[in-house]
C-alpha positions in Angstrom: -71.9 -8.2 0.5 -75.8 -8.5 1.1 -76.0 -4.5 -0.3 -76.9 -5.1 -4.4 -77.5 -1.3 -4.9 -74.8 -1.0 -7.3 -73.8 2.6 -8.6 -74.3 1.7 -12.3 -78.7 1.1 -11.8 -78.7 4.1 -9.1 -77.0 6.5 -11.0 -79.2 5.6 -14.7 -82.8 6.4 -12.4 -84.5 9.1 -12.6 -85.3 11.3 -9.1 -89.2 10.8 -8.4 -91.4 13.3 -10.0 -92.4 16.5 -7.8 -95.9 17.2 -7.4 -97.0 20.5 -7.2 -98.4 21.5 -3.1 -98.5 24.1 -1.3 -96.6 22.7 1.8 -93.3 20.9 2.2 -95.2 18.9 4.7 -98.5 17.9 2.0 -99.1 14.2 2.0 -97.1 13.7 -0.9 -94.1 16.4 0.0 -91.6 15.0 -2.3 -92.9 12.5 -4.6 -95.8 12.2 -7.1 -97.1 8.7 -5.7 -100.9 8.5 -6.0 -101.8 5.1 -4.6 -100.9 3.4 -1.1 -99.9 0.6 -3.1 -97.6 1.4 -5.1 -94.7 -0.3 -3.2 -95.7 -3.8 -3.0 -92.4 -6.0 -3.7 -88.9 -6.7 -3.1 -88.0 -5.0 -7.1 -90.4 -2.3 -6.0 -88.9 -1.6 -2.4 -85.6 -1.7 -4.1 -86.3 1.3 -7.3 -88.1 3.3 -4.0 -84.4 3.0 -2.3 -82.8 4.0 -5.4 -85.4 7.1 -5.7 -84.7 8.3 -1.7 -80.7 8.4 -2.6 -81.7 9.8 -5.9 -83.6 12.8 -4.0 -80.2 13.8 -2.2 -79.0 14.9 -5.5 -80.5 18.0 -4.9 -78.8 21.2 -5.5 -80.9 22.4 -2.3 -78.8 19.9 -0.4 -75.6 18.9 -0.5 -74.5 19.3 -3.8 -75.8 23.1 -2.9 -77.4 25.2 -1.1 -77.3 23.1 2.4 -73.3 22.7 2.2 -72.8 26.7 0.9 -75.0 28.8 2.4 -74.3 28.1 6.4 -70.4 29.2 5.5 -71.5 31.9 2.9 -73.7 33.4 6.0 -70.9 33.1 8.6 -67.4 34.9 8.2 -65.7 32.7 5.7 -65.8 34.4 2.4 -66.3 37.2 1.2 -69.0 38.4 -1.7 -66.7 40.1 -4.4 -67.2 43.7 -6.2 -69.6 42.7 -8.3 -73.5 42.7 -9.0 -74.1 38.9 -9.7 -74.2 38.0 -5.4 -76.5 35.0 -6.0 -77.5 35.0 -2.1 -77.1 38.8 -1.2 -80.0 37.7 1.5 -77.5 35.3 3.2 -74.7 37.3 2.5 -76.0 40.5 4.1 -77.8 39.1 6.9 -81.0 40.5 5.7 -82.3 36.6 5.6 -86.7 37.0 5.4 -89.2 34.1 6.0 -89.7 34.5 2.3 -85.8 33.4 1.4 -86.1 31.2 -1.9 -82.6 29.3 -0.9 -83.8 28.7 2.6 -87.4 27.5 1.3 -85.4 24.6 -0.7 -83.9 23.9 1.5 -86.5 23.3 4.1 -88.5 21.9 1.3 -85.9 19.5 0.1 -85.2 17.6 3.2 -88.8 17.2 4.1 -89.3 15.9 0.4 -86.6 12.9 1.3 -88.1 12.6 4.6 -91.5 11.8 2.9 -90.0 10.0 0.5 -88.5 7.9 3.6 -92.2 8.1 4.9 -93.4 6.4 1.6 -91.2 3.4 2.2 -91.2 3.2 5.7 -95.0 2.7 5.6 -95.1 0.3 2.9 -92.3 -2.1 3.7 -94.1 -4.5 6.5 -96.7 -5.6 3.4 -93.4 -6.1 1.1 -91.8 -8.3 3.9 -95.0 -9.9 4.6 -95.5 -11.1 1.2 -91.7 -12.2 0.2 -90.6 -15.6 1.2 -86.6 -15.1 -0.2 -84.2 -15.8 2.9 -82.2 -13.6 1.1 -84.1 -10.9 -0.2 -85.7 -10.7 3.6 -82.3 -10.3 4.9 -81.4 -7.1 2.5 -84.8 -6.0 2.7 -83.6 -5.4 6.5 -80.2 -3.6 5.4 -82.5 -1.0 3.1 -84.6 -0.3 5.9 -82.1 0.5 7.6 -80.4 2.8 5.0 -84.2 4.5 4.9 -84.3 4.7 8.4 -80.5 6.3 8.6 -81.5 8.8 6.0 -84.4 10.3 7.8 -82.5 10.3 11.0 -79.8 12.8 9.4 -82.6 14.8 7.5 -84.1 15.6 10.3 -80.4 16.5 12.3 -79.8 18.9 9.5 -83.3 20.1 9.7 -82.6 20.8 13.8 -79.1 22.1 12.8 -80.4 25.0 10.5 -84.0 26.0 11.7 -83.6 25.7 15.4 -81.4 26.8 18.8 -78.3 25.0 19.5 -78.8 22.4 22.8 -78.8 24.3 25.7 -76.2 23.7 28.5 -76.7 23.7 32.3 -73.9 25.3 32.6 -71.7 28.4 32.1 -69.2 26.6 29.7 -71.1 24.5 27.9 -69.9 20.9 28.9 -73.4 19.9 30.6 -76.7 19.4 28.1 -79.5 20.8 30.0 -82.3 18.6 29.0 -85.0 20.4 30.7 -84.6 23.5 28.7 -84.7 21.3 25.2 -88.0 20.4 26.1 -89.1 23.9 26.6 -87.5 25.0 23.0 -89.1 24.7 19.2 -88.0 21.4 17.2 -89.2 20.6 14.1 -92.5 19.0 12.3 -92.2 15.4 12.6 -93.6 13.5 10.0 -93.4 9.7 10.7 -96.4 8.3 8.6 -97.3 9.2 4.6 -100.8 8.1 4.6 -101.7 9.3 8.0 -102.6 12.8 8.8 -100.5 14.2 11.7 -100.2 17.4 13.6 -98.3 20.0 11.7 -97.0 21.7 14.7 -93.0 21.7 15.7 -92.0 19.3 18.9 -89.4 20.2 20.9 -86.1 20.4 20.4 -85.5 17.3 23.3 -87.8 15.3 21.5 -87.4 16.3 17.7 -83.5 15.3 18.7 -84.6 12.0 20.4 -86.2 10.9 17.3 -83.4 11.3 15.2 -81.7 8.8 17.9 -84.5 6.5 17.7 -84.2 6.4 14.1 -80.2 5.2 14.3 -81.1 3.2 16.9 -83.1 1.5 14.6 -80.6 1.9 11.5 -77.9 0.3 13.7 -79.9 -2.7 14.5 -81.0 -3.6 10.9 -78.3 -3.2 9.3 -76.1 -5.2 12.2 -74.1 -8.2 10.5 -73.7 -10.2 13.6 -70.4 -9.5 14.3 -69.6 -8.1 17.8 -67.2 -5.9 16.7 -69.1 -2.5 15.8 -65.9 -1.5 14.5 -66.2 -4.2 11.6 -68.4 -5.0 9.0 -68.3 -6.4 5.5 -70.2 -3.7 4.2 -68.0 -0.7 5.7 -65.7 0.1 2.5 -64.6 3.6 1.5 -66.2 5.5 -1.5 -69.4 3.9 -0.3 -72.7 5.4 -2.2 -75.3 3.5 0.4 -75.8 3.9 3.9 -73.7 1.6 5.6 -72.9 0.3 9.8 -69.9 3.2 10.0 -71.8 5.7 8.2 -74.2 5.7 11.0 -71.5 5.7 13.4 -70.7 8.9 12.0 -74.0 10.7 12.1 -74.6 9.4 15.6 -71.2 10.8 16.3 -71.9 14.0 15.2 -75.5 14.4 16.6 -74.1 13.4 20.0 -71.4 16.4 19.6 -74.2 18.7 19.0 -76.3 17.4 21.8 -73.5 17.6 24.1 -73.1 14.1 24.9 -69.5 13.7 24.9 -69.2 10.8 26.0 -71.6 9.0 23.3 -69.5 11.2 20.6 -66.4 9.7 21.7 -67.9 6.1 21.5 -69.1 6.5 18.1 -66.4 8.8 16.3 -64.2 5.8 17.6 -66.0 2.8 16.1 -65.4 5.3 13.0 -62.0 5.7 13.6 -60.8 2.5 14.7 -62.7 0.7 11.7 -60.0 -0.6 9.1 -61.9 0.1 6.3 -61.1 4.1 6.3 -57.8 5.6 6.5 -57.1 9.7 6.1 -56.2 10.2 2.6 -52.5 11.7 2.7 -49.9 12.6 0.7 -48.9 9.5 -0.9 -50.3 9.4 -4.4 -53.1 7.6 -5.3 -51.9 4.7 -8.2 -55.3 5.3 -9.8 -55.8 9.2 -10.1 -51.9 10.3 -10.5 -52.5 12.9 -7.7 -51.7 12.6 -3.8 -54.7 10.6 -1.6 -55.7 14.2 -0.2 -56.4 15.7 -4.0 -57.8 12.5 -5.3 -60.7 13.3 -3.0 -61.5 17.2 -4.2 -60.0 16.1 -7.8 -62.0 12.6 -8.4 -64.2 12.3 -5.4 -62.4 9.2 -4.1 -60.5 8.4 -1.1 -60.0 6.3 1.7 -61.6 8.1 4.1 -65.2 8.9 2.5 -67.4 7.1 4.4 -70.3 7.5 2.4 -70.6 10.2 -0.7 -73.6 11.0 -3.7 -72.9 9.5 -5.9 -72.8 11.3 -9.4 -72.4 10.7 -12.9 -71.5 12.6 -16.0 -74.7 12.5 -17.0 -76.7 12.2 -13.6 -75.7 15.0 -11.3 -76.7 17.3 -8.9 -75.6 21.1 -8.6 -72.5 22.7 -9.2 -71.0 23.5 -5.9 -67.9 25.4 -7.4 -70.0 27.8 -9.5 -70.2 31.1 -7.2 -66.1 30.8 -6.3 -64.9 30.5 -10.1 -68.0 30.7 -13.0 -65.5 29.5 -15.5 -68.9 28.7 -17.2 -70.0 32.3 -18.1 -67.8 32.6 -21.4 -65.3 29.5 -20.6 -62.3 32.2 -20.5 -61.8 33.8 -17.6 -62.8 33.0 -13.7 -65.7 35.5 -12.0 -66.2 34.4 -8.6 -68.6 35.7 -6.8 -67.1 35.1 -3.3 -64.0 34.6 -2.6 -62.0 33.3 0.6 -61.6 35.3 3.9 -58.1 36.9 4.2 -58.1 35.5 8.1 -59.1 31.9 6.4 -56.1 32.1 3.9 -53.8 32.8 6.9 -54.5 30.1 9.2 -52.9 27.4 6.5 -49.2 26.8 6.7 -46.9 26.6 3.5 -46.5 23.1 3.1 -50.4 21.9 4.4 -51.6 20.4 1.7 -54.9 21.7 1.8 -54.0 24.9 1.1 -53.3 24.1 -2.6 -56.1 21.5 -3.0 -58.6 24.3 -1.7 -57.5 27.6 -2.7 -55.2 28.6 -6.3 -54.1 31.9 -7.4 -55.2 32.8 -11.2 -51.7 32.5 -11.6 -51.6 28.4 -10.9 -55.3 27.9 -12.8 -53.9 29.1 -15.9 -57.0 31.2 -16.3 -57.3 35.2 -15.4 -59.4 37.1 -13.4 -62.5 38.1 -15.3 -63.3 41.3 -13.4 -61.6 45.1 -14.1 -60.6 45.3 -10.4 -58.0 43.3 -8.9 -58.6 40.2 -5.8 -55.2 39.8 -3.8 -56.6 36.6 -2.0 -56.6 32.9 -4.2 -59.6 31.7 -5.5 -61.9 29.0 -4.1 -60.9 26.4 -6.0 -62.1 23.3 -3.8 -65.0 22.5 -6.1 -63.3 23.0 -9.3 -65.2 19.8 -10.2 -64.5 16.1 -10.7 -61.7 15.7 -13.8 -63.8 13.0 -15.4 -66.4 15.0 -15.5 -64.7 18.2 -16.6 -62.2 16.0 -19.1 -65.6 14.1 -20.7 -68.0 15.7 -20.7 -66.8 19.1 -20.2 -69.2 20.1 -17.1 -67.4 22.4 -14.7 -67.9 22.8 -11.2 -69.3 19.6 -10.5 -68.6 17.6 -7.5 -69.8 14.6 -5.6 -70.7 15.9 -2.1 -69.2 14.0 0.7 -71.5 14.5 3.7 -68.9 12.1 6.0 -65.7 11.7 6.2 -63.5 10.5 8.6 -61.7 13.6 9.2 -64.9 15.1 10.8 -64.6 11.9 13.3 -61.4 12.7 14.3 -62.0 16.9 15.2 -65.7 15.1 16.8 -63.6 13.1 19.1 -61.2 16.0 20.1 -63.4 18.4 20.8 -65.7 16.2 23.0 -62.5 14.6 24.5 -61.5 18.2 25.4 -65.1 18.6 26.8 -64.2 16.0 29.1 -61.0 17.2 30.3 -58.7 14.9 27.8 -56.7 17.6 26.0 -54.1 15.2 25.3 -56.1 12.6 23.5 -57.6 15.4 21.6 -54.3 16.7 21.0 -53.0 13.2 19.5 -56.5 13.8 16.9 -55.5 17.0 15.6 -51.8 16.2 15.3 -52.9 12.7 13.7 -55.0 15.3 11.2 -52.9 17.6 10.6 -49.9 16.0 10.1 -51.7 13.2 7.7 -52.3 17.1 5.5 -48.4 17.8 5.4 -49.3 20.2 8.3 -47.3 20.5 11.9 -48.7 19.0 15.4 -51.3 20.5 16.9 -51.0 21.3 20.6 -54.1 22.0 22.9 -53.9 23.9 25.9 -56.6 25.9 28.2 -57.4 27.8 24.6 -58.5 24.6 23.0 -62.0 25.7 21.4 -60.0 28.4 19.7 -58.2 25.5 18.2 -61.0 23.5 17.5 -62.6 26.1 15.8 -59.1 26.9 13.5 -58.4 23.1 12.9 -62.0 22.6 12.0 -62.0 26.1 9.7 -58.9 24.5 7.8 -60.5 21.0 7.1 -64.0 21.4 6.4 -64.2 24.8 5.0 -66.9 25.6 2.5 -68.9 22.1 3.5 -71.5 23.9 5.7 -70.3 23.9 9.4 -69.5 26.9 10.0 -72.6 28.5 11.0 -73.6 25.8 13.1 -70.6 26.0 14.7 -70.3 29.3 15.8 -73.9 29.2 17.1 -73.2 25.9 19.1 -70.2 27.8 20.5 -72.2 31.0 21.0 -69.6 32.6 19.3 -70.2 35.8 17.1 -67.8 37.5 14.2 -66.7 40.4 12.4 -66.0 41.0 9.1 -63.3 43.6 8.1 -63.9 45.6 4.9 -61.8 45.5 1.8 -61.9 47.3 -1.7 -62.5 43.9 -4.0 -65.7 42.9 -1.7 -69.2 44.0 -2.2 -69.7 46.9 0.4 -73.3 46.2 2.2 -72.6 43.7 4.4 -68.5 43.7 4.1 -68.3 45.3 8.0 -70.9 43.1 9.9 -70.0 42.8 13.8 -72.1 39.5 14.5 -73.8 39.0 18.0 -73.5 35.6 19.1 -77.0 35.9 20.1 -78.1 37.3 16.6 -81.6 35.5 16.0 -80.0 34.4 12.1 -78.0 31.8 13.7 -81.4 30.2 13.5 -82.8 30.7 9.9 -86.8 31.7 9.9 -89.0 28.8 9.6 -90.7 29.4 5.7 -93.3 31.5 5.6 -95.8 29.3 3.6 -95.4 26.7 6.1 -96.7 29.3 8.5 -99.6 30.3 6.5 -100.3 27.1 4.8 -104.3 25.4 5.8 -103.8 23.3 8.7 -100.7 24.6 9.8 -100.0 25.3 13.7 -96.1 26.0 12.8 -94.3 28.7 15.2 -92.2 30.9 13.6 -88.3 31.3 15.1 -87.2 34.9 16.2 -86.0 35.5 13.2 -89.4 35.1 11.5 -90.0 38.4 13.2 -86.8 40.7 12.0 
């Protein structure tokens, strides 16, 4: 495998310093790099690398905020009775310009971005002045991990600060390409040296650079082989960038494009790629616990396609803190949200989800903190990695999985039942849900409903939701109970509701320089 980035060196370095600015798009946005050459050989490109995966630790990101806050904001938990809501802005609806959990994470993907930048501008002199065959070669496969990496930066950037692609028509099967170019993108930054113009793009073209970017991912990282379902360095539990994990992305930015044809194409070089299977029931001979727990339990499995990596000792944030706070006195559990009753219905008794995402006090061995009673189980998806928890003692701890192969699979129904093929997409979700214990899955002339249900029941609580709903143009409601905090418990959600798009940051707004438009929801 040409790929040396080995877990051990990228897990012992240190994220790159953060300099103090007042913009997330400064000149040095996420690093503390004073010189232009600072980056001048193959050792050098390779520690940058090792920083830009570093940077994705981030509790802003996936490890945090970015994976909680989309389904924290939608209609899939609810805050408890208690005062200790750590995002009562999201929670409530009542999200301002001024939001310190959306500023990080607007902040946080433009620091990787210009960390990306950094390397991107650098790497022609490193090339230039290496004569290695070999280190030429992987100098090649990094760029294209850089390149990879800013491409899904910027698609989660596009996901969370601006409209869903328009359709031509009524139910949303045809992109209307003409309107994208008439709607807000984001800031593209391409250059870390060279001043650009700090004004958004459109949505056409701010999404037809993220393709540019995998276009150019796929190509340096190609191993020569023809088959693009084939590579030698597509294995599961991967912690670089690798040929299938762009697959993915470029899957899942064509579903939200509305190119259904491209997101069948590439969820299927995913799919059909024998290095990834769905992790089951069988057990796994390593971890003692079936393939599907292994993954929420260890963080391994046969169908990550590319995941953090963490370490005891070199982590990022706690994703299962606000469902259990175990941490608070290490005696009872205090969640501060806890699962939607409708969520907790939609599993059957024997899916094996269920159990691996959800626990009543009961099964944790550990009570209920609070004075007034929860009927619903916990959250108890993000428990945290057992090695962790059994080492070192650190709770809540997870390594985030930003692509799994499960996503491929509801990627190819839904666009297959864009396209009229309800029976393929059918064979997807039963393939799914029967692979989780669960029965078959039929789709009929109610299929979004489906898609949204079987999507709800696999990748609950890892930041879709919101997205969803908005790409759907689908509202909610919430129905008030007496264990969840009462402002905000009985939203009704328009599906045109300007929060579907979160307010660009008001610094960015006001910063020197800055020729930033605000979103609708800059104006609430």
């Amino acid at each position: 495998m040409k790929h040396i980035l080995n877990f051990i060196k990228y897990a012992a370095l240190s994220a790159i310093a953060v300099g103090t600015v007042t913009s997330c798009l400064e000149k040095y946005p996420g690093s503390a790099i004073p010189v232009q050459n600072s980056m001048k050989t193959f050792s050098d490109a390779e520690q940058h690398l090792i920083g830009i995966y570093a940077s994705l630790k981030s509790g802003n990101l996936y490890s945090g905020s970015l994976a909680l806050l989309p389904d924290i904001q939608a209609d899939l938990v609810m805050a408890s009775l208690t005062n200790n809501n750590p995002y009562p802005g999201i929670w409530e609806w009542d999200i301002r310009p001024t939001n310190e959990h959306i500023e990080g994470v607007y902040g946080a993907l433009y620091s990787v971005i210009g960390n990306c930048n950094f390397y991107l501008d650098r790497i022609a002199d490193v090339i230039a002045s290496e004569t290695d065959e070999d280190n030429l070669e992987t100098l090649d496969a990094y760029t294209g991990e850089v390149y990879a990496i800013r491409a899904l930066c910027y698609s989660e950037l596009i996901k969370c600060f601006c409209a869903a692609y328009p359709a031509a028509d009524s139910d949303g099967s045809i992109p209307d390409d003409e309107a994208a170019r008439n709607l807000p993108g984001v800031v593209l930054r391409t250059k870390y040296f060279e001043p650009e113009p700090v004004k958004r793009a459109s949505l056409y073209d701010s999404w037809q650079h993220v393709l540019d970017d995998l276009d150019r991912a796929e190509e340096l990282l190609d191993d020569g082989d023809d088959d693009p379902s084939a590579s030698e360095d597509d294995v599961y539990d991967n912690y670089y960038i690798s040929p299938a994990a762009v697959y993915a992305i470029r899957s899942r930015v064509a579903l939200y494009m509305r190119d259904w044809e491209d997101a069948v194409t590439y969820s299927s070089y995913v799919i059909d790629n024998g290095a990834f299977a769905l992790s089951g029931t069988s057990v796994n001979q390593t971890t003692g616990y079936t393939g599907f727990d292994s993954l929420w339990y260890y963080d391994t499995g046969t169908e990550i396609i590319w995941r953090i990596g963490f370490t005891g000792t070199s982590y990022g944030g706690a994703l299962g803190t606000v469902f259990l706070n175990y941490t608070r006195d290490y005696t009872y559990l205090y969640p501060d949200y806890v699962p939607s009753e409708w969520v907790v219905g939609l599993y059957s008794s024997s899916d094996i989800r269920y159990l691996a995402y959800f626990a009543d006090a009961s099964v944790t061995g550990i009570q209920n903190g609070y004075s007034f009673e929860i009927p619903v189980p916990l959250v108890v998806k993000y428990w945290g990695n057992r090695s962790f928890t059994n080492t070192y003692q650190l709770y809540h701890v997870s390594m985030p999985k930003p692509l799994r192969l499960a996503e491929q699979y509801l990627i190819r129904a839904e666009a297959n039942c864009r396209l009229g093929n309800t029976g393929l997409a059918t064979n997807d979700l039963t393939t799914l849900s029967q692979n989780r214990g669960a029965g078959a899955v039929s789709v009929g002339s109610d299929w979004l409903e489906t898609i949204s249900r079987e999507r709800v029941k696999e990748l609950y609580m890892e930041g879709f939701r919101l997205n969803d709903l908005k790409r759907w143009n689908m509202g909610f409601e919430r129905t008030p109970n007496s264990y969840s905090q009462t402002e905000g418990n009985d939203l009704e959600i328009s599906a045109d509701d300007p929060l579907f798009v979160w307010p660009i940051p008001q610094h960015e707004i006001e910063a020197p320089g800055s020729d930033i438009e605000g979103n609708p929801s800059n104006n609430r």
